[in-house]
C-alpha positions as CSV (number, residue, x, y, z in Angstrom):
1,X,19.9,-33.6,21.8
2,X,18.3,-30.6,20.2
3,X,18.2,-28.8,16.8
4,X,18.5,-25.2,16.3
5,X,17.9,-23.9,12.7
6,X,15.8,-21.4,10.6
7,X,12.6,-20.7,8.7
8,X,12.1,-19.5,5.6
9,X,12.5,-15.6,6.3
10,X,13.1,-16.1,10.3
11,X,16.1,-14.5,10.3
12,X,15.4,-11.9,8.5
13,X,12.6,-11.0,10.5
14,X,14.1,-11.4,13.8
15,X,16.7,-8.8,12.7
16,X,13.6,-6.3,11.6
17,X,12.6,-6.7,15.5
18,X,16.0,-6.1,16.7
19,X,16.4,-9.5,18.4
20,X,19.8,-9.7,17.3
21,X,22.4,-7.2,19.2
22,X,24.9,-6.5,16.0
23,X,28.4,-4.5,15.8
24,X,31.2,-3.9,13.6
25,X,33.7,-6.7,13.1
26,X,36.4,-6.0,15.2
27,X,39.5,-8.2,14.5
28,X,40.8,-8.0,18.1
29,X,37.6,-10.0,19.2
30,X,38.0,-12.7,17.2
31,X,41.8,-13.3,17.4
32,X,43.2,-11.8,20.7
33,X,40.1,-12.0,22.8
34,X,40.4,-15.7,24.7
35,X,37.3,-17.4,23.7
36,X,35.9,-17.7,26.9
37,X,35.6,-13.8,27.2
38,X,34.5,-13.3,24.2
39,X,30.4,-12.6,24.9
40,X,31.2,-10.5,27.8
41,X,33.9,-8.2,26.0
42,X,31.2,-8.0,22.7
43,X,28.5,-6.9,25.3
44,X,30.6,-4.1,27.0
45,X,31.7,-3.1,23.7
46,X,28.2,-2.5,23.1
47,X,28.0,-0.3,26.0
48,X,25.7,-2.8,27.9
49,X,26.6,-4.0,31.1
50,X,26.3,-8.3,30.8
51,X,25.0,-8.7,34.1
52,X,21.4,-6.4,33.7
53,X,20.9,-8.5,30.2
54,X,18.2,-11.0,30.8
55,X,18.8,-14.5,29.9
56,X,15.5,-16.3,30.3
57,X,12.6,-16.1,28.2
58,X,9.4,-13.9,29.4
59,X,8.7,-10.5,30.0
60,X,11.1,-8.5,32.3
C-alpha cells in the first residue's frame, strides 16, 4: 500500500516550478477518448512526443 497526498502549499509550489504539464479542458478527452489512451493523446496534444518524456526520477 502507499499514500499519495499534499502539504500545506505543495501544490502550489510544484505548479510555480512547472512540474505539472497543464492544458485547456478539452471535452473530447474526457468523453470520447477511451481511457486507456487518454495520457498518450493529452501528451501529443501538448506537442510532446510520449516516448522522449522521462518517467524515472533523476537527472536526464
Amino acid at each position: 500500500m502507499g499514500y499519495a497526498g499534499w502539504g500545506p502549499g505543495q501544490l502550489d509550489a510544484e505548479l510555480r516550478e512547472s512540474a505539472w504539464l497543464i492544458m485547456q479542458i478539452e471535452l473530447d478527452l474526457i468523453f470520447e477518448v477511451p481511457p486507456a489512451n487518454m495520457w498518450e493523446t493529452a501528451i501529443r496534444r501538448l506537442g510532446a512526443e510520449p516516448g522522449s518524456l522521462q518517467m524515472s526520477p533523476g537527472v536526464h
